[in-house]
DOKEZA-532554 format. One record per residue (C-alpha): residue in three letters; x, y, z. Coordinates in steps of 0.2 Angstrom, whole numbers, plus 2048, in hexadecimal, padded with zeros to 3 digits. Example, Ala and Ser with C-alpha at 12.3 -4.5 7.8 and 13.67 -1.06 7.14 Angstrom:
2
ALA83E7EA827;SER8447FB824;
***
This chain:
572
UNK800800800;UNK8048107FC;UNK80A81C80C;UNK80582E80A;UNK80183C815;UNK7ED840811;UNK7F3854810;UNK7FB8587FC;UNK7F185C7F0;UNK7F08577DA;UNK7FB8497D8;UNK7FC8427E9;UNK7EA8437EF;UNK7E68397E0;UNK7F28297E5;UNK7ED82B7F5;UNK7D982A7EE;UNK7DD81B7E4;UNK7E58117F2;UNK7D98157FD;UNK7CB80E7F2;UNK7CA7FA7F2;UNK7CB7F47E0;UNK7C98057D6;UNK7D780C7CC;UNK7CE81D7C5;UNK7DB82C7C1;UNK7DD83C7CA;UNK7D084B7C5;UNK7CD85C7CD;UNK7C28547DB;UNK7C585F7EA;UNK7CE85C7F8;UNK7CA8497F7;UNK7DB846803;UNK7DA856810;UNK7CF86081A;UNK7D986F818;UNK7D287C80C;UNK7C187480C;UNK7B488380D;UNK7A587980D;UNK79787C81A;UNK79D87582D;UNK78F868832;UNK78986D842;UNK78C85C847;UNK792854856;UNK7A284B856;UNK7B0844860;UNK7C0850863;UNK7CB851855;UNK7BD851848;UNK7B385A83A;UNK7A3858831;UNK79E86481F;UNK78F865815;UNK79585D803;UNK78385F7FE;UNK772862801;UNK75D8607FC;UNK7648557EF;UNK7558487F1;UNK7528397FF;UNK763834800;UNK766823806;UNK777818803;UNK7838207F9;UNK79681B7F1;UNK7A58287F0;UNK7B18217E0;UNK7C58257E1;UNK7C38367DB;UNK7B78397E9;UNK7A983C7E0;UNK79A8347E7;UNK78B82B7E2;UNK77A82D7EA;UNK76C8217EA;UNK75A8287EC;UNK74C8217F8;UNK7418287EB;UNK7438327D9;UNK7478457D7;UNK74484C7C7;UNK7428397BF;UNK7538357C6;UNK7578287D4;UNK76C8297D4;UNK77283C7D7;UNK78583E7D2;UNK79084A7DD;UNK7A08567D7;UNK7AB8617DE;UNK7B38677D0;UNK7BB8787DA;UNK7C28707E9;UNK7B58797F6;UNK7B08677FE;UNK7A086D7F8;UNK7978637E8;UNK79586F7DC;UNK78F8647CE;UNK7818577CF;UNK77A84C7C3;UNK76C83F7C3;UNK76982E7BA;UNK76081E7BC;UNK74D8207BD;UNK74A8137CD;UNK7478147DE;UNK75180D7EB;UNK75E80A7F7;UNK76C8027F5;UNK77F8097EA;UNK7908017EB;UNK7A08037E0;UNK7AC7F47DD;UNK7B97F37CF;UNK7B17FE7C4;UNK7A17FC7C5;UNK7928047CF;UNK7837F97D5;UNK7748017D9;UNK7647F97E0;UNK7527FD7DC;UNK7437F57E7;UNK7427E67DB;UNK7557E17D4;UNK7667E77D4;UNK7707F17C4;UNK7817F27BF;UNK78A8027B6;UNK79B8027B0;UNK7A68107B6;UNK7B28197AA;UNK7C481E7AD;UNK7BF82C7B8;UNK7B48217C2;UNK7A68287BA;UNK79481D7B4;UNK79B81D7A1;UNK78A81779A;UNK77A81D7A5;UNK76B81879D;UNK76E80879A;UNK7747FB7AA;UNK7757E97AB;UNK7687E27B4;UNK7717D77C0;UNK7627D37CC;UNK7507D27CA;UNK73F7CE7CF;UNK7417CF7E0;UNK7337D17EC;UNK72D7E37EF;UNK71D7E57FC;UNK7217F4800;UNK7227F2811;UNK7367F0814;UNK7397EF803;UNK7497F7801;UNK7587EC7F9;UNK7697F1801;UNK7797E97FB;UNK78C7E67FE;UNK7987DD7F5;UNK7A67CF7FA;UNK7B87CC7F0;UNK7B17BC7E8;UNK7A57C37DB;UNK7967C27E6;UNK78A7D07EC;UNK77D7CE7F8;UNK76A7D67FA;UNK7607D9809;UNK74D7D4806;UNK7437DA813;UNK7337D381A;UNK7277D9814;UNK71D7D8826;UNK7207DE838;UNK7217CC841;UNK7177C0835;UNK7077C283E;UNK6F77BD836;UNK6F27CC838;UNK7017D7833;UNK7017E4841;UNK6F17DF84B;UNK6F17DD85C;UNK6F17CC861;UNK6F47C6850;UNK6FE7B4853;UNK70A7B1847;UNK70B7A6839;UNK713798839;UNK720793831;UNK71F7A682A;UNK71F7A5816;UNK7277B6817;UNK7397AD817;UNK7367A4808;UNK73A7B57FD;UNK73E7C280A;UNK7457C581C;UNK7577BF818;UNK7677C280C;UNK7677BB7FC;UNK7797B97F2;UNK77A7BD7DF;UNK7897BB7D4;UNK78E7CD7D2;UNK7927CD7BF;UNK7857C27B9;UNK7777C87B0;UNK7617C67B5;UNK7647BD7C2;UNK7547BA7CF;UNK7507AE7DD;UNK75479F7D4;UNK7667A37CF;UNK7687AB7E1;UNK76D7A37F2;UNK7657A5801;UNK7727AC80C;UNK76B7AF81C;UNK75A7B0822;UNK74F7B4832;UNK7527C782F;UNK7467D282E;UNK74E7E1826;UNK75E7E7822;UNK7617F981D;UNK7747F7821;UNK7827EA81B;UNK7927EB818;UNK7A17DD814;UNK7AE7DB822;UNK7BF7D9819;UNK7C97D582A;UNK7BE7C682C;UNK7B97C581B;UNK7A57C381F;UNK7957CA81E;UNK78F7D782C;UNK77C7DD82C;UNK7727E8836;UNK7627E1839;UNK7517ED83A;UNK7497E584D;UNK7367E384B;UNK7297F2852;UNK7197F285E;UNK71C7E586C;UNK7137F3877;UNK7077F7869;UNK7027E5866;UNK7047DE875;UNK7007EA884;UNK6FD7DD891;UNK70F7D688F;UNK7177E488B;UNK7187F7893;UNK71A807887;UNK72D80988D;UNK7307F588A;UNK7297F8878;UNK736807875;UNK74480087B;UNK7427ED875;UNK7467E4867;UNK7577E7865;UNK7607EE855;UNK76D7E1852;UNK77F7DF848;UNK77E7CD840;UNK78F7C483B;UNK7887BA82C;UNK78D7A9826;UNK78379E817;UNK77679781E;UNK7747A082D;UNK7627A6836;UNK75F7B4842;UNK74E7AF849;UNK7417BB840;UNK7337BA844;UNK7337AB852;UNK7407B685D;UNK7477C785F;UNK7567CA869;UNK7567D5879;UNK7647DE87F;UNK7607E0890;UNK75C7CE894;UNK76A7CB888;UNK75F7BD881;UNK7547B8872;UNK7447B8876;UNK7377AE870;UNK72B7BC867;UNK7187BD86E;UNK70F7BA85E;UNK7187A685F;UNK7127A5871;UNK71F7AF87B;UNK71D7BB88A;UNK72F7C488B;UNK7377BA896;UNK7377A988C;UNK7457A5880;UNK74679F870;UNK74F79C85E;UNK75D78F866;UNK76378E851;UNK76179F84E;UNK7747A9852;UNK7787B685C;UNK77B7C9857;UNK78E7CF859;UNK7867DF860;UNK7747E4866;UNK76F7F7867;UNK75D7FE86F;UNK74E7FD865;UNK747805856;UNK755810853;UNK755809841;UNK76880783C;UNK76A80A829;UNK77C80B825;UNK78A7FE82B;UNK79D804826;UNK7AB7FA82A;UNK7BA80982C;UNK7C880481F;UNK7D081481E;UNK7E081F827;UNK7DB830827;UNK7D282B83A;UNK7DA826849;UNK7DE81584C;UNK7D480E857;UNK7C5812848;UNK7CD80683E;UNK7C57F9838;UNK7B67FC844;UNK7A47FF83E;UNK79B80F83E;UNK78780D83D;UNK77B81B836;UNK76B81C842;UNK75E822837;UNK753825848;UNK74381F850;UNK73182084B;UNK72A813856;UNK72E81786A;UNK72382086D;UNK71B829877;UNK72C82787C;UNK739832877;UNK73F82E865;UNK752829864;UNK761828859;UNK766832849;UNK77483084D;UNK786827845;UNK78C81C852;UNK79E811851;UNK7A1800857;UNK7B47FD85C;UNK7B97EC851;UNK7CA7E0855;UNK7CE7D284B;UNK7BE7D5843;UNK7B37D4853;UNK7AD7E285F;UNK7BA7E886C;UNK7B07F4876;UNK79F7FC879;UNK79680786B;UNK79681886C;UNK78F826861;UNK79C82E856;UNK79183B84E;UNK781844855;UNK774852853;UNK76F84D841;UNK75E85084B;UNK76286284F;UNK75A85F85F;UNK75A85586F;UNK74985286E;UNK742849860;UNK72E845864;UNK72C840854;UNK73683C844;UNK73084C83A;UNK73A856848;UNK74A84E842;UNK75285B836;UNK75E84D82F;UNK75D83A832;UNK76D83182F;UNK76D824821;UNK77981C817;UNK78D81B81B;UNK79C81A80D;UNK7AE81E810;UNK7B782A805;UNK7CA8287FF;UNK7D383180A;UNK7CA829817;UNK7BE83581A;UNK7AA82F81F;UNK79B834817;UNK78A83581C;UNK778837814;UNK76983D81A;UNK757837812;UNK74E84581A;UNK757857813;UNK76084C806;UNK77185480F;UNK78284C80D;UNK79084F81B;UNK7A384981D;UNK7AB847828;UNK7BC84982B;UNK7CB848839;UNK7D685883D;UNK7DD85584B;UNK7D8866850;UNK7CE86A85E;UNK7BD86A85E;UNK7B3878853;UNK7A888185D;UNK79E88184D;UNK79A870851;UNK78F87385F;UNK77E86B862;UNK771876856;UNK76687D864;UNK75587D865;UNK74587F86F;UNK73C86F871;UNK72B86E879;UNK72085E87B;UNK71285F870;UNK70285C878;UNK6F0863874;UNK6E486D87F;UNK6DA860883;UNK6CE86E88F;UNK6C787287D;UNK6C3863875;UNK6B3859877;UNK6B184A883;UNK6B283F875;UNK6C284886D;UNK6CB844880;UNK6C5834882;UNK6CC832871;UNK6DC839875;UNK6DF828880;UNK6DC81C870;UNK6E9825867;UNK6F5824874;UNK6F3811875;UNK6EF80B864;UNK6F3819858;UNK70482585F;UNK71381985A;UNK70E818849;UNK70682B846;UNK712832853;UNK70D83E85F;UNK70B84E855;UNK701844847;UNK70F84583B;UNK70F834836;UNK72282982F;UNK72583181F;UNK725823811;UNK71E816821;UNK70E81F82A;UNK70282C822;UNK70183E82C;UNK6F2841834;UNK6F4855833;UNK6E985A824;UNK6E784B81D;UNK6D684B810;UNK6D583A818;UNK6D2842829;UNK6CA851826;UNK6BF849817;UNK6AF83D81B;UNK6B083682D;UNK6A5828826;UNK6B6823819;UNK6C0827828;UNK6B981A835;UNK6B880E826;UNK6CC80F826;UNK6CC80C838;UNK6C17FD839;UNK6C77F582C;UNK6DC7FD829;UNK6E37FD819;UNK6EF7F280F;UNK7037F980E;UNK7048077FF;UNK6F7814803;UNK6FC8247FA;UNK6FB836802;UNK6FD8467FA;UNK70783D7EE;UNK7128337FA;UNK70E8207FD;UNK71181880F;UNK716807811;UNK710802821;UNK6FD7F8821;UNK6F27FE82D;UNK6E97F1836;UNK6D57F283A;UNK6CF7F784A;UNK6C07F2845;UNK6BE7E3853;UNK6CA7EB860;UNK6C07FC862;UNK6AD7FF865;UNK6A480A85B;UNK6A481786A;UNK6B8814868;UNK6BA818856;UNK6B0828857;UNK6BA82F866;UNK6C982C85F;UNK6C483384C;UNK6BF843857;UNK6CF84685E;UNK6D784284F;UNK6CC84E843;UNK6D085C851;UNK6E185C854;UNK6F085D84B;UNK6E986C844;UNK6DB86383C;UNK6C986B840;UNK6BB85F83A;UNK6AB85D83D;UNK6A984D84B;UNK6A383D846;UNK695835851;UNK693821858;UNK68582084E;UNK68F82583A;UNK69C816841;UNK69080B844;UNK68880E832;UNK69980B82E;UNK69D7FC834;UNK68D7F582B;UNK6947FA81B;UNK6A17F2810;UNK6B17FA814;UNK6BE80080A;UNK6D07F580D;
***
């Protein structure tokens, strides 16, 4: 390997790019300051970060930015969660040395998550398959309109139907197929719901399927199944010190929400677990039978298969490496390769936290990039968080209070880490100084209050409603009615809500099926029916509280227009 000081600029910061990047032999062009920090003028990220280190805004609103890949000129490729202006892969420059992308380009007209580069050539995924695009000299896409199809016909339910990659050194790349349910009820989010069983899910999703990385229309039958009892994974990445595969694994929402008598509302934001996998063929994590919980330190045998969260389970199923609290929804795994960090980052793994929607009403938690330290390819020590206040706030009572929510993770070739963000569509990188800290990096203040609604001016059914949707609706519609974007629909000025409250307790008793569009924005998660759950009485109190709060103001619905509902054919 090549042994240069990160701080020359021209000749030298392109050698030191090309060692840095595994595989890629792409020549030198004016991509600025790809091997220092000094100079860079770019906008300081208010992030904040250990001593010693630095964060910049490279780019911003440039779409919902999810994984991305940085070629050896350190130009970087962005994968979109969903198209902007008919594009799905957003190409970034820095063609004046500012750290700052000045030139931006957009290609392939799929949706998706998932980018990679290995020996010239960028993978991208779509929901459905995998494409391949050949990079020229300059490591740039030489033809863009026409891919290989590499992958295809893959599942996509909506629901967790994201396909994430990685690639190995033998020729292989591997493709996360979420399940395209919570926890394989019969009932797919329904209280008491027992679970299938087996769960059909696994045949086609909830695992890691293996493809021969330069082979052409591949689907499930040319594939392997690599791994299976997951229930989604956002983040992957290959471990070159053990030469394996490493996963992040998605834990399963609403043991409170489901489950109330088993469960408390703190239990249900703190548990499952988010879990690091260490992945061999054949392995299997437990999903849906088991979760793992890392206070007990245990897996648990998971209520819809008879368990009460205490009794254990899934004695075949392997253990996770590491186990975080629950739903802080880790989408981005790294393994640190490069030398521009101290030491003790190398070879460790950082993880973007994309943040909680489901702990409430507790306090939502993460967005946030937390490291793992790693020797001889196993953790050394306790996580920590690395970089925080993506959030811009301490208190986050619902996702939409997030200003940025960390997402996908690619190392540069100097060495340097960056980070996406699927709400503003900013991109930051980081970078080590040595220096000490910049007061510029300070917490972002901001005043936070709890929401809550004057409840003195609402009607008896509007309060008595308010308790319903504490209990069966607030972890999915969060608090201040702002729903999940791209999971849960808003309740604030939805025609749904302020339109007919006969269509509306129709939804309610009878929910929906996963793909109801908004205002031009489809949400992914099913709603179950209420229907058997909730009196008539029930449903009208909490469709008053509903239609007048969240700055809604509709007229109230009585008993009497949900019981003629109820007798009527209802719209799934």
């Amino acid at each position: 390997m090549w042994k240069l000081k990160v701080r020359i600029f021209t000749i030298l910061a392109a050698l030191a790019a090309i060692v840095h990047l595994s595989n890629c032999s792409f020549p030198p062009h004016n991509s600025a300051g790809v091997n220092s920090s000094d100079g860079l003028t770019a906008e300081t990220a208010p992030l904040k970060l250990p001593e010693g280190f630095r964060a910049i805004v490279v780019a911003d609103s440039i779409g919902k930015a999810r994984h991305l890949a940085v070629n050896g000129n350190g130009d970087i490729y962005v994968k979109l969660g969903s198209l902007k202006d008919g594009k799905g892969i957003i190409y970034l420059q820095d063609t004046d040395g500012d750290g700052k992308a000045d030139k931006r380009t957009g290609f392939g007209d799929y949706e998706g998550t998932g980018i990679y580069i290995r020996e010239n050539y960028l993978y991208a995924s779509s929901n459905e398959g995998v494409y391949r695009y050949q990079l020229n000299s300059e490591g740039k896409v030489a033809e863009t309109e026409s891919p290989e199809i590499i992958v295809k016909g893959l599942i996509d339910r909506r629901q967790h139907n994201s396909k994430s990659i990685t690639l190995d050194h033998a020729g292989n790349i591997y493709v996360n197929i979420g399940a395209y349910s919570n926890a394989c009820q019969i009932l797919d989010r329904t209280e008491g719901s027992l679970g299938r069983n087996p769960c059909p899910v696994l045949d086609s999703a909830a695992g890691i399927w293996q493809f021969k990385a330069d082979k052409q229309n591949q689907n499930y039958k040319e594939g392997i199944k690599y791994a299976t009892g997951l229930r989604n994974v956002v983040g992957l990445d290959w471990n070159e010190e053990l030469n394996q595969l490493f996963v992040m694994q998605h834990g399963r929402d609403q043991l409170f929400q489901l489950y109330p008598k088993i469960y408390s509302a703190a239990q249900g934001a703190e548990l499952p677990a988010e879990t690091m996998y260490a992945l061999k063929k054949g392995d299997n994590c437990g999903w849906p039978y088991v979760y793992y919980d890392h206070l007990q330190k245990k897996k648990i045998l998971a209520p819809e298969y008879g368990g009460d969260a205490v009794k254990t389970g899934g004695e075949k199923a392997i253990d996770p490496v590491v186990a975080f609290p629950g739903h802080l929804a880790p989408n981005g795994l790294l393994f640190y390769k490069g030398k521009m960090f101290p030491e003790r980052y190398k070879n460790g793994a950082f993880i973007a936290f994309h943040g909680s929607w489901n702990r409430a009403p507790e306090k939502q938690m993460g967005y946030f990039v937390a490291f793992v330290p790693f020797r001889d390819g196993r953790p050394s020590g306790n996580w920590e968080i690395f970089a925080n206040n993506f959030a811009g706030t301490d208190s986050v009572v619902s996702p939409g209070d997030a200003k940025h929510r960390p997402c996908g993770l690619a190392e540069g070739p100097d060495g340097s880490l960056y980070v996406s963000d699927d709400s503003r569509g900013t991109i930051y990188r980081i970078l080590y100084t040595g220096a000490k800290k910049n007061e510029d990096a300070s917490p972002v203040s901001k005043n936070s209050e709890e929401i809550s609604n004057n409840i003195s001016s609402m009607s008896v059914s509007a309060q008595r409603g308010k308790t319903i949707y504490t209990q069966y609706c607030l972890s999915c519609h969060q608090v201040d009615g702002s729903g999940v974007s791209q999971l849960n629909p808003p309740l604030k000025k939805s025609p749904y809500v302020m339109g007919q409250g006969s269509k509306l307790a129709s939804i309610v008793m009878n929910g929906y099926n996963a793909g109801v569009e908004i205002n031009g924005e489809t949400y992914t998660n099913p709603m179950p029916s209420f229907g058997v759950l909730l009196k008539d009485e029930e449903i009208a109190d909490v469709l008053n509280y509903i239609r007048n709060s969240f700055d809604n103001n509709a007229d109230e619905v009585s008993v009497k227009l949900v019981s003629d509902s109820r007798k009527k054919p209802g719209d799934k």
